[in-house]
Gaussian input, Z-matrix of N, CA and C with variables (Angstrom, degrees):
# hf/3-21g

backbone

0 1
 N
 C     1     B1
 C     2     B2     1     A1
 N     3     B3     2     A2     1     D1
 C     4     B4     3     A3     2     D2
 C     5     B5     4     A4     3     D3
 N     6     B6     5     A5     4     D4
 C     7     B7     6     A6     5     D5
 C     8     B8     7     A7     6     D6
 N     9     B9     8     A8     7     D7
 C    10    B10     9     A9     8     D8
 C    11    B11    10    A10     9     D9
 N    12    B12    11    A11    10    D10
 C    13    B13    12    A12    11    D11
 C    14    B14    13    A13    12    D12
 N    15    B15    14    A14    13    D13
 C    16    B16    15    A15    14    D14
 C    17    B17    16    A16    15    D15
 N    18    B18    17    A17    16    D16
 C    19    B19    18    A18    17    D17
 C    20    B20    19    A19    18    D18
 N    21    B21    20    A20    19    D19
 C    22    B22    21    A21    20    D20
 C    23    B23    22    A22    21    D21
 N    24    B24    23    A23    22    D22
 C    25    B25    24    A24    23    D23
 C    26    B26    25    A25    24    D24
 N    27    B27    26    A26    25    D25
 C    28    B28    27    A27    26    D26
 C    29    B29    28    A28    27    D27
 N    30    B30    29    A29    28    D28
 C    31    B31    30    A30    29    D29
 C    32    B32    31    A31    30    D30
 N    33    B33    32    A32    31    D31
 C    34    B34    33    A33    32    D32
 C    35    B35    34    A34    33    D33
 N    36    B36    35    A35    34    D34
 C    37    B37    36    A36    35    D35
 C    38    B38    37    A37    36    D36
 N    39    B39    38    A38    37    D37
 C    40    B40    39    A39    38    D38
 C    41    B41    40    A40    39    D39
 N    42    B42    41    A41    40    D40
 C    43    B43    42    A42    41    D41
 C    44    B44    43    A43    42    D42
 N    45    B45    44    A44    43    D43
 C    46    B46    45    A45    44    D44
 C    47    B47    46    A46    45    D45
 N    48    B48    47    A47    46    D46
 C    49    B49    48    A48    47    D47
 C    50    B50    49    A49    48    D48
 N    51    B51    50    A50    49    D49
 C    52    B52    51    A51    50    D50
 C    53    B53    52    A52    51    D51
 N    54    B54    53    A53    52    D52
 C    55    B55    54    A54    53    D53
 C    56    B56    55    A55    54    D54
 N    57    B57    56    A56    55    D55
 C    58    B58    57    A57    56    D56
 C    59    B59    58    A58    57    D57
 N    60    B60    59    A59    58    D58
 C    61    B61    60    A60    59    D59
 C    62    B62    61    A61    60    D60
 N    63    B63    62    A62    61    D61
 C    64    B64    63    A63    62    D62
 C    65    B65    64    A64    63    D63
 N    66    B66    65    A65    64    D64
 C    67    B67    66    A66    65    D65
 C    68    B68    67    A67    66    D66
 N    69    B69    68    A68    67    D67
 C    70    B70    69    A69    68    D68
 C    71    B71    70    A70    69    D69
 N    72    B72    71    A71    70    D70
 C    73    B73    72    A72    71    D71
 C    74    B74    73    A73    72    D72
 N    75    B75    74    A74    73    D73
 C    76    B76    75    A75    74    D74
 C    77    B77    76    A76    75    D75
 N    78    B78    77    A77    76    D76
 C    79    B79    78    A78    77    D77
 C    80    B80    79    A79    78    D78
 N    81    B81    80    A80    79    D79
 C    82    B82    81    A81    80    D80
 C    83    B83    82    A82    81    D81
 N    84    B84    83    A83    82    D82
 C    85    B85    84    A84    83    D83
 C    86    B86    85    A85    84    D84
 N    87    B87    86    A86    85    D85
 C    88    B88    87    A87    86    D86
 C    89    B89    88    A88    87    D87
 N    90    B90    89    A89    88    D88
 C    91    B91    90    A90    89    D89
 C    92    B92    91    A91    90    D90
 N    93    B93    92    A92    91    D91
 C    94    B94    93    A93    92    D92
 C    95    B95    94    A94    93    D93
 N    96    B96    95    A95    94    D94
 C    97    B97    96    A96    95    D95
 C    98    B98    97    A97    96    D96
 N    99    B99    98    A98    97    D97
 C   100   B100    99    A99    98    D98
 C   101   B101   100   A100    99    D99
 N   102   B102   101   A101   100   D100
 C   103   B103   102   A102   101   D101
 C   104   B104   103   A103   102   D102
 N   105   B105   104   A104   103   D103
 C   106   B106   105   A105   104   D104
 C   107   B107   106   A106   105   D105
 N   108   B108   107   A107   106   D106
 C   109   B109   108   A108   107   D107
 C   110   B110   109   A109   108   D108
 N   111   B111   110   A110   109   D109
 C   112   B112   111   A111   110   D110
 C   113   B113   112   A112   111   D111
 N   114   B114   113   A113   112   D112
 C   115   B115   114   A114   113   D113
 C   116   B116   115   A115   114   D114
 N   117   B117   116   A116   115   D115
 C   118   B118   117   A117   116   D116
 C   119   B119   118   A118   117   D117
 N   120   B120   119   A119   118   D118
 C   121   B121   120   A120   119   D119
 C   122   B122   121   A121   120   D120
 N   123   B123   122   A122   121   D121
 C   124   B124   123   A123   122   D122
 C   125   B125   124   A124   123   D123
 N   126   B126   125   A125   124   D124
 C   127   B127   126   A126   125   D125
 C   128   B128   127   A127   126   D126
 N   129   B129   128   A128   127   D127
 C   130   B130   129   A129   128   D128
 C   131   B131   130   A130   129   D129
 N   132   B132   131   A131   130   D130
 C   133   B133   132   A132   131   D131
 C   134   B134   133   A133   132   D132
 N   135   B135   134   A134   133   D133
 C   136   B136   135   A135   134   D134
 C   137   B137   136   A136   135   D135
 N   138   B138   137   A137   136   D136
 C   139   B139   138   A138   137   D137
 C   140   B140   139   A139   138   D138
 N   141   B141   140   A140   139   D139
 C   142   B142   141   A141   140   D140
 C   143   B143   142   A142   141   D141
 N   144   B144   143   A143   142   D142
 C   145   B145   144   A144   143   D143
 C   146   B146   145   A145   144   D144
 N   147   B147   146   A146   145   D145
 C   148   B148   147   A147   146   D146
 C   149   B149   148   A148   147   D147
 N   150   B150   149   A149   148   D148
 C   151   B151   150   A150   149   D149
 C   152   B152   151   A151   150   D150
 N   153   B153   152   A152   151   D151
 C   154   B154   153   A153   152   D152
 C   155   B155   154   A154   153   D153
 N   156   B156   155   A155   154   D154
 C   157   B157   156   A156   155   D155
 C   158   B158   157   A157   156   D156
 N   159   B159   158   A158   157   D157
 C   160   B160   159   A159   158   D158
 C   161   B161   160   A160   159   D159
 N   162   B162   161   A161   160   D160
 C   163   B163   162   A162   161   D161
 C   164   B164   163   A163   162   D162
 N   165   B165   164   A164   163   D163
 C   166   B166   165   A165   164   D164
 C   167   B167   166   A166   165   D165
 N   168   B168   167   A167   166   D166
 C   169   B169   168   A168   167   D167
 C   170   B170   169   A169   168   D168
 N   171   B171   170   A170   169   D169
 C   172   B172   171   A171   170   D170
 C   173   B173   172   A172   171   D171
 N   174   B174   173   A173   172   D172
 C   175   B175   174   A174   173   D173
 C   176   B176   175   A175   174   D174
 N   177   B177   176   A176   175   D175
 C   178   B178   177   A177   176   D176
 C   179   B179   178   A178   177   D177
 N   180   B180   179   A179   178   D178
 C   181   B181   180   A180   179   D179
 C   182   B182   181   A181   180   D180
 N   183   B183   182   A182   181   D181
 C   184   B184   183   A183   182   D182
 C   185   B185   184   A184   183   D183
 N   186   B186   185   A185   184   D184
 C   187   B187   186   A186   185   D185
 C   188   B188   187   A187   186   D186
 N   189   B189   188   A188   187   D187
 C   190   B190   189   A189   188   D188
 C   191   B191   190   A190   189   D189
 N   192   B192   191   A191   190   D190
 C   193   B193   192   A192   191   D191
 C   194   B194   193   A193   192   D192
 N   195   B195   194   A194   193   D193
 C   196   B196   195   A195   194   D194
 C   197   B197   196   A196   195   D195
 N   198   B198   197   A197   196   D196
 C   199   B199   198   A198   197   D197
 C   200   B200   199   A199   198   D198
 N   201   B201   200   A200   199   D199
 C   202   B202   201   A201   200   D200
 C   203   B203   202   A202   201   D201
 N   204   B204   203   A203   202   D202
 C   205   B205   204   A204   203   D203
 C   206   B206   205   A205   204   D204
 N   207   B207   206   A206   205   D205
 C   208   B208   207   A207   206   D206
 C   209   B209   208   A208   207   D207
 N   210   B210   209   A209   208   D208
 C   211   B211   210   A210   209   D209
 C   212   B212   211   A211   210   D210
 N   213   B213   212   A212   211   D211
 C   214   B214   213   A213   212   D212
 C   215   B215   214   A214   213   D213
 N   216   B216   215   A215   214   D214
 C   217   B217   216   A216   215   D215
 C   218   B218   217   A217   216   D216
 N   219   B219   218   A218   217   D217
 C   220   B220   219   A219   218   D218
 C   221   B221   220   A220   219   D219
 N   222   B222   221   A221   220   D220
 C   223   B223   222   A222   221   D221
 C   224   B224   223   A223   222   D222
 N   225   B225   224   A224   223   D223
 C   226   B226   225   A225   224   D224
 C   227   B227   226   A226   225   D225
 N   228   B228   227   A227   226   D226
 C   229   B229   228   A228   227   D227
 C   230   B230   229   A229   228   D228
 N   231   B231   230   A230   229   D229
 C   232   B232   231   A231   230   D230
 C   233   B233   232   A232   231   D231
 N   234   B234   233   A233   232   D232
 C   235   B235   234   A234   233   D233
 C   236   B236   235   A235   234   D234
 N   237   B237   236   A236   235   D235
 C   238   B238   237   A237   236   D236
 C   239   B239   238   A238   237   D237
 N   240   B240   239   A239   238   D238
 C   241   B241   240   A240   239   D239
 C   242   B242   241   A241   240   D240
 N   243   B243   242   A242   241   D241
 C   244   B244   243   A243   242   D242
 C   245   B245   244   A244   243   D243

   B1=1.4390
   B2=1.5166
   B3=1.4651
   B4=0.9829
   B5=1.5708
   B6=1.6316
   B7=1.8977
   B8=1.8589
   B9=0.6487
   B10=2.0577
   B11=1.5943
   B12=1.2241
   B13=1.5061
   B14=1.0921
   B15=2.0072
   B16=1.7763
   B17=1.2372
   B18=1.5753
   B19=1.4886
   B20=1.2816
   B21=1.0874
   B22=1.7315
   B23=1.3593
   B24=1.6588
   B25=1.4568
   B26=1.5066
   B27=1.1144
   B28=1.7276
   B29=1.6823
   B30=1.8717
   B31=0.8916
   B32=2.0653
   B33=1.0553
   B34=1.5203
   B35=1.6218
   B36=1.5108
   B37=1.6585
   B38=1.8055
   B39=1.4094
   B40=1.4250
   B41=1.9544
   B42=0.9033
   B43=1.0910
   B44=1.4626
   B45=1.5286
   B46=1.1924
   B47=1.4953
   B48=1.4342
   B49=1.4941
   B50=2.2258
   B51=0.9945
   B52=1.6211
   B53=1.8586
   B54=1.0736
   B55=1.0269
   B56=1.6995
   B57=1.3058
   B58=1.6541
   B59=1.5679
   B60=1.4496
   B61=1.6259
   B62=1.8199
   B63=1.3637
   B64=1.5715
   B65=1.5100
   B66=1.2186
   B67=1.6554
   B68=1.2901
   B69=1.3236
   B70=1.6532
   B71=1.6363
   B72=1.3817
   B73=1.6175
   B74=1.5534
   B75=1.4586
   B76=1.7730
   B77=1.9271
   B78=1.3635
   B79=1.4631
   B80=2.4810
   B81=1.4804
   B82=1.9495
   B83=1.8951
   B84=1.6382
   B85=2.1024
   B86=1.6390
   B87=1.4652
   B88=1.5441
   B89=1.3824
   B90=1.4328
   B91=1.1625
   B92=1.7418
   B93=1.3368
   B94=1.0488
   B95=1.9757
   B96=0.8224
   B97=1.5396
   B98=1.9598
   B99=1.3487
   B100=2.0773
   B101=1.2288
   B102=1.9727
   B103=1.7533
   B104=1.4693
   B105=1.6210
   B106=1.7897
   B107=1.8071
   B108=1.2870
   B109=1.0543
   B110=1.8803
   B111=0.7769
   B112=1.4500
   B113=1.5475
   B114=1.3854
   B115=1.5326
   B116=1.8460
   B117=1.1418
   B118=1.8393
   B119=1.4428
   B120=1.9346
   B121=1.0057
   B122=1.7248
   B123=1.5195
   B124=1.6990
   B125=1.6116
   B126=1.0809
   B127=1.9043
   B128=1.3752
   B129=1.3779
   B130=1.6350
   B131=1.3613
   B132=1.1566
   B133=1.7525
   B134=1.4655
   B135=1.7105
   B136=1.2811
   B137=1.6402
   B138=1.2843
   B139=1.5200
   B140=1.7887
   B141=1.1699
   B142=1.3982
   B143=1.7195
   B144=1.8094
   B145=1.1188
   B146=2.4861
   B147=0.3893
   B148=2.0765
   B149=1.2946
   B150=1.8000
   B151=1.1374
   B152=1.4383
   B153=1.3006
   B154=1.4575
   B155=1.4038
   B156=1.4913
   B157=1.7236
   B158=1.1177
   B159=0.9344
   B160=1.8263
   B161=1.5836
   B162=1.0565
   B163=1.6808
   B164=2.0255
   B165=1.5556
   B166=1.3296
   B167=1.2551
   B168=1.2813
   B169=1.4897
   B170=1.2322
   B171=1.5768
   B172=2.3289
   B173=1.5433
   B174=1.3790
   B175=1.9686
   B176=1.6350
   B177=1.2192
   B178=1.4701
   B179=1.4444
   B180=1.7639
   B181=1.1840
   B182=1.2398
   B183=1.4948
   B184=1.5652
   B185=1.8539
   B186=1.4692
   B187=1.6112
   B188=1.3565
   B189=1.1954
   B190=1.7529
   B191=1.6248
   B192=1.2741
   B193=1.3622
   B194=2.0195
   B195=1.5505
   B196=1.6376
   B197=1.4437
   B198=1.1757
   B199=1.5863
   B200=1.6192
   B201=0.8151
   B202=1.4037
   B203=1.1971
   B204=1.4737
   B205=1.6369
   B206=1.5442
   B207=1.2749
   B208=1.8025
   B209=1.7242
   B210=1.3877
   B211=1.5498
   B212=1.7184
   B213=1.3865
   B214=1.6729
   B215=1.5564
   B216=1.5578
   B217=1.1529
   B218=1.5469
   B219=0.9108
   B220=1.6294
   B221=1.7843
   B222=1.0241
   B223=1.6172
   B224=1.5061
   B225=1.2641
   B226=1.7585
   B227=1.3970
   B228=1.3132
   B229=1.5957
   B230=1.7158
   B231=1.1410
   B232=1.9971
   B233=1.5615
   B234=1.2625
   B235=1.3178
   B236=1.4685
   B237=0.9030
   B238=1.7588
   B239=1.8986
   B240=1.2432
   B241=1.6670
   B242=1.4740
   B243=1.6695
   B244=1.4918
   B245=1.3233
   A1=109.33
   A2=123.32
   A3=141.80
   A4=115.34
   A5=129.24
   A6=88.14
   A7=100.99
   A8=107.74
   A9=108.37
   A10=99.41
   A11=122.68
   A12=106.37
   A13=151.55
   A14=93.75
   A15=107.36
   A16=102.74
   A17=120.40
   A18=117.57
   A19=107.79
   A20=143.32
   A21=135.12
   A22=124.11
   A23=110.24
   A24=126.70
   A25=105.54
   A26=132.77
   A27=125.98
   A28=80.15
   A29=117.03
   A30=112.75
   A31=85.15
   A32=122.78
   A33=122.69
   A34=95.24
   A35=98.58
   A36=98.53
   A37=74.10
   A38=105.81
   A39=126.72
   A40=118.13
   A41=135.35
   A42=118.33
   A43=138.39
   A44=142.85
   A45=107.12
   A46=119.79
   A47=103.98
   A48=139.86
   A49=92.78
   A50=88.40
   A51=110.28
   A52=101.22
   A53=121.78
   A54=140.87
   A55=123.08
   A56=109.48
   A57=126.34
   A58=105.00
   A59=97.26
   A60=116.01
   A61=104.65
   A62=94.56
   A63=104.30
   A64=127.80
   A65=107.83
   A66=108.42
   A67=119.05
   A68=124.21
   A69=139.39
   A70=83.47
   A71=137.34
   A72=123.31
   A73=116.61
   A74=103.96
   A75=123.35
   A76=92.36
   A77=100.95
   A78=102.33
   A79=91.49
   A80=84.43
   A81=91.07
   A82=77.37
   A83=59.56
   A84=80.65
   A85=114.91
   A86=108.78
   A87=117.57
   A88=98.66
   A89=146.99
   A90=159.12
   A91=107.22
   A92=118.13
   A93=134.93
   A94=96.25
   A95=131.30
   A96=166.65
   A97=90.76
   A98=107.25
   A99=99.20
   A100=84.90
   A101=102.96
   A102=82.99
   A103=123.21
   A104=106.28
   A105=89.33
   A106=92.31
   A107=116.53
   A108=112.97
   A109=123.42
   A110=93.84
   A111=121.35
   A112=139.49
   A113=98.30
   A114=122.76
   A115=97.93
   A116=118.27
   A117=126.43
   A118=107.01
   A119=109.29
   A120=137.06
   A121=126.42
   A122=116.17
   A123=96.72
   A124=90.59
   A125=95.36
   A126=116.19
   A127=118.62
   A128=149.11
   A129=136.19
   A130=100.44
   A131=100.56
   A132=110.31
   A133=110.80
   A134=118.18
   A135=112.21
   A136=127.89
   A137=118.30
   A138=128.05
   A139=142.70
   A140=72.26
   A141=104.23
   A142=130.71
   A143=103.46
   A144=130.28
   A145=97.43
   A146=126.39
   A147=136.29
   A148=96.50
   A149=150.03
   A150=150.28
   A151=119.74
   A152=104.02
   A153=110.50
   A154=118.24
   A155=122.12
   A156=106.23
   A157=114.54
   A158=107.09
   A159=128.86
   A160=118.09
   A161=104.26
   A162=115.98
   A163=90.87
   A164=98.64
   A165=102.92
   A166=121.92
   A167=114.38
   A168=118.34
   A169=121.23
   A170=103.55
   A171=107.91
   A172=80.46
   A173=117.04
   A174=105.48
   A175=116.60
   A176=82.92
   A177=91.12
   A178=86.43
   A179=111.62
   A180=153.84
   A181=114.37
   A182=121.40
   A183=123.68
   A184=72.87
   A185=100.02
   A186=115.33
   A187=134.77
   A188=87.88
   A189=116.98
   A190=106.57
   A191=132.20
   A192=121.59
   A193=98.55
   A194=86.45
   A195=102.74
   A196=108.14
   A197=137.30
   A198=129.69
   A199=112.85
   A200=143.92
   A201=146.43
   A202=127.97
   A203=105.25
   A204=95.77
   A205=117.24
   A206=91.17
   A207=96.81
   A208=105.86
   A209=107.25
   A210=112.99
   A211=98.15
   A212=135.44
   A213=128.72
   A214=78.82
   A215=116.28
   A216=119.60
   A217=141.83
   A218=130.47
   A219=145.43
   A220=100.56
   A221=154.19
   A222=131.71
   A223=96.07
   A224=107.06
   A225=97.15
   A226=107.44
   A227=131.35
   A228=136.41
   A229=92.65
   A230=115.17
   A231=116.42
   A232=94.35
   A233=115.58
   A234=131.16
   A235=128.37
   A236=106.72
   A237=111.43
   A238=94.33
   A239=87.22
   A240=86.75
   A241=97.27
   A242=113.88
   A243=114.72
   A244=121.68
   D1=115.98
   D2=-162.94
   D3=-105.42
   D4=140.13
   D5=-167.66
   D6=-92.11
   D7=162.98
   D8=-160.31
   D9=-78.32
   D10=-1.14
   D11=156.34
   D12=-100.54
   D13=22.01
   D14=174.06
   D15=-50.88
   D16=-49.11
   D17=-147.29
   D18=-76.02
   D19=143.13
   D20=173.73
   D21=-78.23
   D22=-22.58
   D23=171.43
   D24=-78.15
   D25=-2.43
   D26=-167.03
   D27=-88.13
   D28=142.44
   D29=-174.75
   D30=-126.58
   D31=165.27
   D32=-169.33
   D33=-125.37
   D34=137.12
   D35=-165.18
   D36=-137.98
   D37=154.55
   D38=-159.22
   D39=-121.92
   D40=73.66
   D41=-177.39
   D42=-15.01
   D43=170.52
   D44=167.89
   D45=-84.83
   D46=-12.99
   D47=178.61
   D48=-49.73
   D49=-83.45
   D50=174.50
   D51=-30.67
   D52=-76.21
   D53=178.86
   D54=-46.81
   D55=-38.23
   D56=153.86
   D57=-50.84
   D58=-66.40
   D59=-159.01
   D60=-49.28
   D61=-48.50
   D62=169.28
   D63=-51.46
   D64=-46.90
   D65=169.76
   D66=-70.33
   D67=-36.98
   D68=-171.36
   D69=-72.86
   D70=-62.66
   D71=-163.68
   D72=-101.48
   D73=22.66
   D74=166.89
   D75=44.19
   D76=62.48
   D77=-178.46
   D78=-116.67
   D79=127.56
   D80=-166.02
   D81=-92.99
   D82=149.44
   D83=179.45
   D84=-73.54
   D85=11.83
   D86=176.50
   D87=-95.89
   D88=-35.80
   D89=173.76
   D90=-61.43
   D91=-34.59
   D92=-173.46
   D93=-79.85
   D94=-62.02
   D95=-175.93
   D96=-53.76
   D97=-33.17
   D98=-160.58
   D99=-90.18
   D100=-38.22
   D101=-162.92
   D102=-83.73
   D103=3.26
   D104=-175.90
   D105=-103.23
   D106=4.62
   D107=170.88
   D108=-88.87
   D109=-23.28
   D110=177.54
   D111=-157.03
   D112=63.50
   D113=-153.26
   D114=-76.89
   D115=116.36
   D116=154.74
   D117=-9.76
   D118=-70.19
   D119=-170.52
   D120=-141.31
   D121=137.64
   D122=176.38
   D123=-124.03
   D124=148.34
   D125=-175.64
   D126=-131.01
   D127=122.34
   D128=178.52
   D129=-63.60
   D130=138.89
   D131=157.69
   D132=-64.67
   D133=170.30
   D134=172.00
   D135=-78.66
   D136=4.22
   D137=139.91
   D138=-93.51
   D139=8.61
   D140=176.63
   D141=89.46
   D142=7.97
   D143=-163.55
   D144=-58.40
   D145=-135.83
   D146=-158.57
   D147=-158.46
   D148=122.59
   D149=108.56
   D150=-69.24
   D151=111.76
   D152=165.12
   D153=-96.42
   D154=120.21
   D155=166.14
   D156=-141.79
   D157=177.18
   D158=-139.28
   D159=-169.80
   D160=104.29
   D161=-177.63
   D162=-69.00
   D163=131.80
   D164=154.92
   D165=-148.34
   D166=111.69
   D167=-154.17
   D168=81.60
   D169=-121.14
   D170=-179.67
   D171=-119.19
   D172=29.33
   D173=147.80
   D174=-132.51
   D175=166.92
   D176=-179.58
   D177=-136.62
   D178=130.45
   D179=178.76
   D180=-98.70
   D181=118.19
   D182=-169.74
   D183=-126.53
   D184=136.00
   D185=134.55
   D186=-157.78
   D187=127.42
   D188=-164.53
   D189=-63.54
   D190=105.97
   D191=177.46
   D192=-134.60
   D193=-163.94
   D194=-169.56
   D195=-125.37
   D196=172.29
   D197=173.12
   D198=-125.70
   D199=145.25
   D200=137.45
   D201=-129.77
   D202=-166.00
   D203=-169.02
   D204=-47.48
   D205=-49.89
   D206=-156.34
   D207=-114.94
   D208=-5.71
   D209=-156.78
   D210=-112.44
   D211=162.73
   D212=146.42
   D213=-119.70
   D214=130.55
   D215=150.01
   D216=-94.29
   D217=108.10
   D218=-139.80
   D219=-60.05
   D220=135.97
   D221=171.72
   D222=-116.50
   D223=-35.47
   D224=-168.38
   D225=-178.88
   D226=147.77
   D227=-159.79
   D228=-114.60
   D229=154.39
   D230=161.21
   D231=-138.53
   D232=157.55
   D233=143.82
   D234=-140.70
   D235=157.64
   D236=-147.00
   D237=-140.42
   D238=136.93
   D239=-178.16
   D240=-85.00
   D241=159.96
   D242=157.61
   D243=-117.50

């Protein structure tokens, strides 16, 4: 498990789901961006979806996405106080 922003062509597309979740937990799409770049930890979801997380600051940032060739697709952001 590789984090999906070695490649420079992988472009990250966001659900609207993802994108809700983000405004409701004031999570910036640069936070989104550290952690699949440099994720704490990556874990499968129970469909087999990618959790990446990443403490930043007094949070810890989980986001759940998908991979393909050319795309990371965003499913949904969490943050969790520590």
């Amino acid at each position: 498990m590789t984090p999906p922003d070695d490649d420079p062509n992988t472009r990250l597309e966001y659900t609207l789901h993802a994108r809700q979740r983000m405004r409701e937990r004031r999570i910036q799409p640069e936070e989104v961006v550290l952690t699949l770049a440099a994720p704490d930890n990556v874990t499968y979801g129970e469909d087999g979806e990618l959790i990446a997380i990443k403490t930043i600051g007094r949070r810890q940032i989980s986001v759940v996405f998908v991979e393909s060739e050319d795309v990371t697709r965003i499913i949904t952001v969490i943050a969790d106080q520590q």
